[in-house]
ROKOL-932167 format. One record per residue (C-alpha): y, z, x; residue number from 1; chain; residue in three letters. Coordinates in steps of 0.2 Angstrom, whole numbers, plus 5000, padded with zeros to 4 digits. Layout:
% ROKOL-932167
     c2     c3     c1     k   c     r
      Y      Z      X   NUM   A   ALA
...
***
This chain:
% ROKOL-932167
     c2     c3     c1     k   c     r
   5081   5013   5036     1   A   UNK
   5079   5014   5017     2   A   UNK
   5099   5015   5016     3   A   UNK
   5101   5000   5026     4   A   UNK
   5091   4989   5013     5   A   UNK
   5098   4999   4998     6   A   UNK
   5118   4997   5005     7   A   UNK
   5116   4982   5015     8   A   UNK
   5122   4989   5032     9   A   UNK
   5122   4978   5047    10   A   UNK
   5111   4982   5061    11   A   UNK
   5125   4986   5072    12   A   UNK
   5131   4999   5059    13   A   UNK
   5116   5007   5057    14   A   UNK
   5114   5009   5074    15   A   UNK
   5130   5018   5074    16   A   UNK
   5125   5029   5060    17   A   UNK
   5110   5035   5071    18   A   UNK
   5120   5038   5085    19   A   UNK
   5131   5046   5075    20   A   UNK
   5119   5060   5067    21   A   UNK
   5109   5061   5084    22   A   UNK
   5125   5068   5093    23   A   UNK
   5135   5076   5082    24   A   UNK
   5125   5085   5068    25   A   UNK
   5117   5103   5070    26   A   UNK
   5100   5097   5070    27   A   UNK
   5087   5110   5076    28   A   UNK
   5081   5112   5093    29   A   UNK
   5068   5099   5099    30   A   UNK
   5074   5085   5085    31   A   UNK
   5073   5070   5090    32   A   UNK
   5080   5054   5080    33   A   UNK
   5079   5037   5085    34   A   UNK
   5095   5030   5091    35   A   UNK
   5094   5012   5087    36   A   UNK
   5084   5003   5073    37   A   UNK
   5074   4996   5084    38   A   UNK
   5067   5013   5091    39   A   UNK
   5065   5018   5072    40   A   UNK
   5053   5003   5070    41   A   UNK
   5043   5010   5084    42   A   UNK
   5041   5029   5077    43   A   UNK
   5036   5020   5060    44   A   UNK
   5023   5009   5067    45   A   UNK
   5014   5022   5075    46   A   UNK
   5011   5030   5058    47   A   UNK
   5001   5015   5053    48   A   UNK
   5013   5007   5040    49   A   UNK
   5009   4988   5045    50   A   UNK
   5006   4978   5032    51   A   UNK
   4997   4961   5031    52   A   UNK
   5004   4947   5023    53   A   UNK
   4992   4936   5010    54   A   UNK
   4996   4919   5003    55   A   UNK
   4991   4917   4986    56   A   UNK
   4991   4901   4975    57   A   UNK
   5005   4900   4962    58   A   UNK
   4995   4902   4947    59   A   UNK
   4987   4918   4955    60   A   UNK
   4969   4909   4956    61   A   UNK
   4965   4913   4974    62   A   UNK
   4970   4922   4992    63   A   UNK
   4970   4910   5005    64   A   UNK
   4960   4922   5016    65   A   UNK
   4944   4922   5023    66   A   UNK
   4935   4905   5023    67   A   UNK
   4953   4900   5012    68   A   UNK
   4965   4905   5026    69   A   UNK
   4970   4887   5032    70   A   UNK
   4968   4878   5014    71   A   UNK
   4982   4869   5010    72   A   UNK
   4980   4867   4992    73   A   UNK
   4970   4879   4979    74   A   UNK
   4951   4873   4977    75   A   UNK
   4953   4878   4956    76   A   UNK
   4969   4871   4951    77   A   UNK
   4974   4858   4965    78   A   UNK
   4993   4868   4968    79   A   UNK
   5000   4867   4982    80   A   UNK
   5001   4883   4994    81   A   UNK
   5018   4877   5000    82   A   UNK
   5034   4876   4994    83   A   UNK
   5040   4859   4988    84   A   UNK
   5025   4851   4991    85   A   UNK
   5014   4840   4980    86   A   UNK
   4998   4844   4972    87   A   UNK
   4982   4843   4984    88   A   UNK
   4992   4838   5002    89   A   UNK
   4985   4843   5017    90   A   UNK
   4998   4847   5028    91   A   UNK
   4997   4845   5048    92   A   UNK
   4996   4861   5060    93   A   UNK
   5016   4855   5064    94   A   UNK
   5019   4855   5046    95   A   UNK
   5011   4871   5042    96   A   UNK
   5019   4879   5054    97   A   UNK
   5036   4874   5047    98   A   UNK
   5031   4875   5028    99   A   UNK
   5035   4890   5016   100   A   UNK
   5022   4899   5005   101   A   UNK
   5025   4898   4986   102   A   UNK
   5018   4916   4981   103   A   UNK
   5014   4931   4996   104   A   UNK
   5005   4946   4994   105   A   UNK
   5009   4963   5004   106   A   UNK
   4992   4974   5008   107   A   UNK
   4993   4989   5017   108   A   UNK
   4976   4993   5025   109   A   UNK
   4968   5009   5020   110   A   UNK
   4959   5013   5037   111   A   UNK
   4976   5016   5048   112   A   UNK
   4983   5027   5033   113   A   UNK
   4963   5039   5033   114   A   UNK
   4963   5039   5053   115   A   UNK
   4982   5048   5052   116   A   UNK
   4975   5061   5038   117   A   UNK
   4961   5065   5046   118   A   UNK
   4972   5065   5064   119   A   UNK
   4977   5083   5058   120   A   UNK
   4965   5099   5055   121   A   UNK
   4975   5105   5041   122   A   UNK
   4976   5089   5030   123   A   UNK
   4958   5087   5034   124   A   UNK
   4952   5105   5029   125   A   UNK
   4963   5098   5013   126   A   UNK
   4950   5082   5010   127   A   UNK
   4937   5097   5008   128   A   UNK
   4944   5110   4994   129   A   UNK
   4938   5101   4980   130   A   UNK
   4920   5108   4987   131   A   UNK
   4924   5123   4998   132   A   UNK
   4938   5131   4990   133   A   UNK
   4939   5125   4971   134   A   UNK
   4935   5139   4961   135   A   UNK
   4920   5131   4947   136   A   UNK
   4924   5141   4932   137   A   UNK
   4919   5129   4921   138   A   UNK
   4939   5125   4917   139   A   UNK
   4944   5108   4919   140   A   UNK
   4957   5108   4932   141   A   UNK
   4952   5095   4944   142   A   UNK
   4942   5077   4944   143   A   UNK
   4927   5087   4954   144   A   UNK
   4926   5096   4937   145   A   UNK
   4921   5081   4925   146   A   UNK
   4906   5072   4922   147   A   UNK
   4910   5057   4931   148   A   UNK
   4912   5065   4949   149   A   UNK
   4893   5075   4944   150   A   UNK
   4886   5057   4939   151   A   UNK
   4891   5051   4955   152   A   UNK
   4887   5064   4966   153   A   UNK
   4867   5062   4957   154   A   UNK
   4869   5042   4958   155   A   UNK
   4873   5043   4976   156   A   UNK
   4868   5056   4987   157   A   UNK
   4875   5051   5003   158   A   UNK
   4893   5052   4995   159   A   UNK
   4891   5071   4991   160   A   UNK
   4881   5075   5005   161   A   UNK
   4899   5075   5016   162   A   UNK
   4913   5086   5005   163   A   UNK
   4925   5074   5017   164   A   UNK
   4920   5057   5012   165   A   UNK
   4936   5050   5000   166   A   UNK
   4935   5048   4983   167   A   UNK
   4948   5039   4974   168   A   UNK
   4956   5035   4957   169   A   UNK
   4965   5017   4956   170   A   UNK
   4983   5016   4949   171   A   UNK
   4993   5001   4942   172   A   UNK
   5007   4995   4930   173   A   UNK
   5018   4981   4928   174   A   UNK
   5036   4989   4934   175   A   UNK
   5055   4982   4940   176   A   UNK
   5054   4981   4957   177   A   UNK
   5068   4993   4968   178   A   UNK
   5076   4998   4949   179   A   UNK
   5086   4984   4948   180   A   UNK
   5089   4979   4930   181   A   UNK
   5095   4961   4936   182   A   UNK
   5079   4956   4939   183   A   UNK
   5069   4946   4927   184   A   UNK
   5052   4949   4933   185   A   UNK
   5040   4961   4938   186   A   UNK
   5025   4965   4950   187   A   UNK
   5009   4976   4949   188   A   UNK
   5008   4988   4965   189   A   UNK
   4991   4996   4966   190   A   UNK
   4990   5012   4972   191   A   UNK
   4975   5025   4977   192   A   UNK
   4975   5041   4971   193   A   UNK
   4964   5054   4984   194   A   UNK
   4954   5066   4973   195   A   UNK
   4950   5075   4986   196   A   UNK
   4963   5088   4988   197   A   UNK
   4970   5101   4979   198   A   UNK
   4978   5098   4961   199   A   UNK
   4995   5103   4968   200   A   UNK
   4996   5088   4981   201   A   UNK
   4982   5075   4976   202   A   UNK
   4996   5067   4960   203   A   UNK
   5012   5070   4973   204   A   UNK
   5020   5054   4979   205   A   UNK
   5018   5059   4998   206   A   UNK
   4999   5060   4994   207   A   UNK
   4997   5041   4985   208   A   UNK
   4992   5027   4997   209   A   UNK
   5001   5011   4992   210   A   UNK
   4989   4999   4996   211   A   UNK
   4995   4982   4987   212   A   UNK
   5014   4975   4983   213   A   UNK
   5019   4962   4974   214   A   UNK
   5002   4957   4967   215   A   UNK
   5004   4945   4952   216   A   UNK
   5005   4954   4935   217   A   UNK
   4990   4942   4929   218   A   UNK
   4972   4943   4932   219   A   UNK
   4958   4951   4933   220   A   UNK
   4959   4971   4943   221   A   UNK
   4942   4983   4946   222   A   UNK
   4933   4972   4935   223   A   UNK
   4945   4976   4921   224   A   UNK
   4956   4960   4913   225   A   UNK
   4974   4963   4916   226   A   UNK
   4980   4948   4909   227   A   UNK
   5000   4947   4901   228   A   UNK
***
Protein backbone atom coordinates (compact mmCIF):
# COMPACT_ATOMS: atom_id res chain seq x y z
CA UNK A 1 0.00 0.00 0.00
CA UNK A 2 2.78 2.46 0.78
CA UNK A 3 4.04 1.80 -2.89
CA UNK A 4 0.87 2.59 -4.28
CA UNK A 5 0.81 6.12 -2.77
CA UNK A 6 4.63 6.67 -3.25
CA UNK A 7 4.35 5.52 -7.35
CA UNK A 8 0.90 6.37 -7.84
CA UNK A 9 -0.39 2.84 -8.97
CA UNK A 10 -4.05 2.54 -9.90
CA UNK A 11 -6.15 0.24 -7.78
CA UNK A 12 -6.46 -2.15 -10.50
CA UNK A 13 -2.69 -2.36 -10.86
CA UNK A 14 -2.15 -3.00 -7.31
CA UNK A 15 -4.48 -5.50 -7.35
CA UNK A 16 -2.58 -7.10 -9.88
CA UNK A 17 0.55 -6.89 -8.14
CA UNK A 18 -0.90 -8.81 -5.09
CA UNK A 19 -2.25 -11.28 -7.04
CA UNK A 20 0.92 -11.52 -8.62
CA UNK A 21 3.21 -12.03 -5.34
CA UNK A 22 0.25 -14.28 -3.75
CA UNK A 23 0.70 -16.86 -6.73
CA UNK A 24 3.78 -16.83 -8.04
CA UNK A 25 6.40 -16.10 -5.20
CA UNK A 26 8.07 -18.85 -2.87
CA UNK A 27 6.56 -17.39 0.21
CA UNK A 28 6.63 -19.79 3.28
CA UNK A 29 4.10 -22.20 4.11
CA UNK A 30 1.01 -20.77 5.79
CA UNK A 31 1.43 -17.02 4.18
CA UNK A 32 -1.21 -15.45 3.42
CA UNK A 33 -1.37 -12.05 1.54
CA UNK A 34 -4.35 -10.14 0.70
CA UNK A 35 -5.29 -10.30 -2.83
CA UNK A 36 -7.02 -7.09 -3.57
CA UNK A 37 -6.58 -3.61 -1.83
CA UNK A 38 -9.67 -3.89 -0.53
CA UNK A 39 -8.74 -7.15 1.64
CA UNK A 40 -5.39 -5.28 2.63
CA UNK A 41 -7.57 -2.48 4.22
CA UNK A 42 -9.29 -5.07 6.16
CA UNK A 43 -5.96 -6.87 7.70
CA UNK A 44 -4.91 -3.15 8.52
CA UNK A 45 -8.00 -2.07 10.41
CA UNK A 46 -7.86 -4.90 12.70
CA UNK A 47 -4.57 -3.76 13.85
CA UNK A 48 -6.19 -0.64 15.25
CA UNK A 49 -4.79 2.07 12.66
CA UNK A 50 -8.03 4.25 12.46
CA UNK A 51 -7.53 7.61 12.76
CA UNK A 52 -10.02 10.42 13.50
CA UNK A 53 -10.23 13.36 11.50
CA UNK A 54 -10.30 17.03 13.55
CA UNK A 55 -11.19 20.23 12.06
CA UNK A 56 -9.17 23.04 13.15
CA UNK A 57 -9.54 26.78 12.61
CA UNK A 58 -7.12 28.43 10.19
CA UNK A 59 -5.13 30.42 12.43
CA UNK A 60 -4.77 27.11 14.67
CA UNK A 61 -6.94 28.72 17.66
CA UNK A 62 -9.29 25.85 18.14
CA UNK A 63 -10.47 22.11 17.46
CA UNK A 64 -13.96 21.96 16.61
CA UNK A 65 -14.57 19.03 18.93
CA UNK A 66 -16.29 18.64 21.77
CA UNK A 67 -18.92 21.38 22.62
CA UNK A 68 -17.06 22.95 19.09
CA UNK A 69 -17.79 20.09 16.78
CA UNK A 70 -20.84 21.70 14.85
CA UNK A 71 -19.49 25.56 15.08
CA UNK A 72 -19.15 27.01 12.01
CA UNK A 73 -16.79 29.80 12.56
CA UNK A 74 -14.01 30.00 15.37
CA UNK A 75 -15.38 31.79 18.86
CA UNK A 76 -11.58 33.71 19.02
CA UNK A 77 -10.80 34.96 15.66
CA UNK A 78 -14.32 34.83 13.76
CA UNK A 79 -12.64 32.66 10.69
CA UNK A 80 -14.40 30.64 9.03
CA UNK A 81 -14.12 26.55 9.32
CA UNK A 82 -15.01 26.33 5.67
CA UNK A 83 -13.38 26.86 2.60
CA UNK A 84 -14.40 30.02 0.79
CA UNK A 85 -16.70 31.11 3.17
CA UNK A 86 -16.94 34.50 4.93
CA UNK A 87 -16.07 35.28 8.36
CA UNK A 88 -18.66 34.36 11.03
CA UNK A 89 -21.43 32.31 8.53
CA UNK A 90 -23.42 29.73 10.00
CA UNK A 91 -23.92 27.32 7.50
CA UNK A 92 -27.07 24.98 7.15
CA UNK A 93 -26.96 21.12 7.85
CA UNK A 94 -27.33 20.90 3.66
CA UNK A 95 -24.40 23.31 3.57
CA UNK A 96 -22.30 21.63 5.92
CA UNK A 97 -22.59 18.60 4.55
CA UNK A 98 -21.32 19.87 1.11
CA UNK A 99 -18.65 22.40 2.53
CA UNK A 100 -14.91 21.80 2.86
CA UNK A 101 -12.73 22.16 6.03
CA UNK A 102 -10.02 24.84 5.68
CA UNK A 103 -7.25 23.17 8.08
CA UNK A 104 -7.76 18.94 9.45
CA UNK A 105 -6.01 17.31 11.99
CA UNK A 106 -5.18 13.51 11.86
CA UNK A 107 -5.25 11.76 15.54
CA UNK A 108 -4.50 8.31 16.11
CA UNK A 109 -6.14 7.14 19.38
CA UNK A 110 -3.81 5.62 21.82
CA UNK A 111 -6.25 3.00 23.44
CA UNK A 112 -6.61 0.74 20.15
CA UNK A 113 -2.65 0.77 19.63
CA UNK A 114 -2.09 -0.41 24.10
CA UNK A 115 -4.97 -2.98 23.64
CA UNK A 116 -2.78 -4.69 20.61
CA UNK A 117 0.61 -4.53 22.84
CA UNK A 118 -0.80 -5.93 25.58
CA UNK A 119 -2.95 -8.58 23.16
CA UNK A 120 0.40 -10.61 23.24
CA UNK A 121 2.32 -12.26 26.49
CA UNK A 122 5.63 -11.47 25.06
CA UNK A 123 5.33 -7.71 24.33
CA UNK A 124 3.46 -7.36 27.59
CA UNK A 125 6.36 -9.18 29.66
CA UNK A 126 8.33 -6.39 27.66
CA UNK A 127 6.14 -3.31 29.27
CA UNK A 128 7.65 -4.83 32.54
CA UNK A 129 11.72 -5.06 32.30
CA UNK A 130 12.36 -1.65 33.21
CA UNK A 131 11.19 -3.15 36.74
CA UNK A 132 11.77 -6.93 36.66
CA UNK A 133 14.64 -7.45 34.52
CA UNK A 134 16.65 -4.06 34.49
CA UNK A 135 19.76 -4.67 36.18
CA UNK A 136 20.10 -1.11 38.76
CA UNK A 137 23.71 -0.72 38.84
CA UNK A 138 23.50 2.64 39.29
CA UNK A 139 24.53 3.26 35.46
CA UNK A 140 22.42 5.37 33.47
CA UNK A 141 21.23 3.18 30.88
CA UNK A 142 17.55 3.57 30.82
CA UNK A 143 14.80 6.53 31.77
CA UNK A 144 13.78 4.25 35.08
CA UNK A 145 17.44 5.24 36.10
CA UNK A 146 17.10 8.99 36.44
CA UNK A 147 15.62 11.24 38.95
CA UNK A 148 12.65 12.04 37.22
CA UNK A 149 11.13 8.46 36.81
CA UNK A 150 12.18 8.13 41.12
CA UNK A 151 10.15 11.66 41.65
CA UNK A 152 7.44 10.22 39.99
CA UNK A 153 7.18 6.96 41.37
CA UNK A 154 7.36 8.90 45.15
CA UNK A 155 4.72 11.77 43.68
CA UNK A 156 2.41 9.15 42.74
CA UNK A 157 2.29 5.79 44.12
CA UNK A 158 -0.49 4.33 42.27
CA UNK A 159 1.67 4.73 39.03
CA UNK A 160 4.62 2.59 40.31
CA UNK A 161 2.61 0.29 42.22
CA UNK A 162 1.80 -1.79 38.60
CA UNK A 163 5.50 -2.07 36.65
CA UNK A 164 2.90 -2.36 33.66
CA UNK A 165 1.17 0.88 33.77
CA UNK A 166 2.84 3.24 30.58
CA UNK A 167 5.00 5.79 30.96
CA UNK A 168 5.78 7.91 28.16
CA UNK A 169 8.34 10.53 26.68
CA UNK A 170 6.57 13.12 24.01
CA UNK A 171 8.36 13.70 20.59
CA UNK A 172 7.92 16.58 18.09
CA UNK A 173 9.71 18.66 15.39
CA UNK A 174 8.59 20.73 12.57
CA UNK A 175 9.70 18.21 9.40
CA UNK A 176 8.84 18.05 5.26
CA UNK A 177 6.25 15.77 5.07
CA UNK A 178 6.80 12.33 2.81
CA UNK A 179 10.63 13.81 1.79
CA UNK A 180 9.36 15.80 -0.72
CA UNK A 181 11.73 18.83 -1.31
CA UNK A 182 8.79 20.46 -3.39
CA UNK A 183 6.97 21.33 -0.63
CA UNK A 184 6.99 24.53 0.92
CA UNK A 185 5.62 23.80 4.18
CA UNK A 186 5.93 21.72 6.99
CA UNK A 187 3.92 19.92 9.89
CA UNK A 188 4.49 18.93 13.65
CA UNK A 189 3.65 15.03 14.05
CA UNK A 190 3.67 14.19 17.66
CA UNK A 191 4.83 11.08 18.58
CA UNK A 192 4.88 8.86 22.06
CA UNK A 193 7.84 7.19 23.14
CA UNK A 194 7.13 3.92 25.57
CA UNK A 195 9.69 3.96 28.40
CA UNK A 196 8.71 0.88 29.36
CA UNK A 197 10.66 -1.49 27.44
CA UNK A 198 14.03 -2.38 27.04
CA UNK A 199 16.58 0.29 25.74
CA UNK A 200 17.13 -1.82 22.56
CA UNK A 201 13.38 -1.50 21.41
CA UNK A 202 11.78 1.59 23.32
CA UNK A 203 13.83 4.50 20.57
CA UNK A 204 13.10 1.78 17.58
CA UNK A 205 10.53 3.10 14.95
CA UNK A 206 8.25 -0.16 15.23
CA UNK A 207 8.08 0.75 18.99
CA UNK A 208 6.89 4.79 18.58
CA UNK A 209 3.06 5.41 18.67
CA UNK A 210 2.19 8.24 16.19
CA UNK A 211 -0.42 9.84 17.64
CA UNK A 212 -0.97 13.36 15.84
CA UNK A 213 -0.26 14.37 11.89
CA UNK A 214 -0.33 17.32 10.37
CA UNK A 215 -0.78 19.33 13.55
CA UNK A 216 -0.12 23.10 12.87
CA UNK A 217 3.70 24.12 13.48
CA UNK A 218 2.26 26.91 15.89
CA UNK A 219 1.16 26.90 19.34
CA UNK A 220 1.29 26.04 22.31
CA UNK A 221 2.29 21.71 23.07
CA UNK A 222 2.56 20.02 26.78
CA UNK A 223 2.31 23.31 28.25
CA UNK A 224 5.58 24.37 26.34
CA UNK A 225 5.21 27.40 23.51
CA UNK A 226 6.08 26.07 20.30
CA UNK A 227 5.53 29.16 18.40
CA UNK A 228 7.49 29.82 14.74
Amino acid sequence: MDQMWKHKISLICLGLLMNLYGKDLALPNGSNIPRTFVEAQKTIAKLGLRYEKIHVCPNNCQLYRKDKKYDDFCSKCAASRWKNKPDKTSLTKKERRKATPNKVLCYFPIKPRLKRLFMNKETTKLTRWHDEEHTKDGALCHPADSEVWKIIDSQHPHIASDSRNMRFGIATDGFNPYGKCNSTHSCWPVVLVPYNLPPWLCMKASSLMHIVSDYPGTGILAQYNVMG
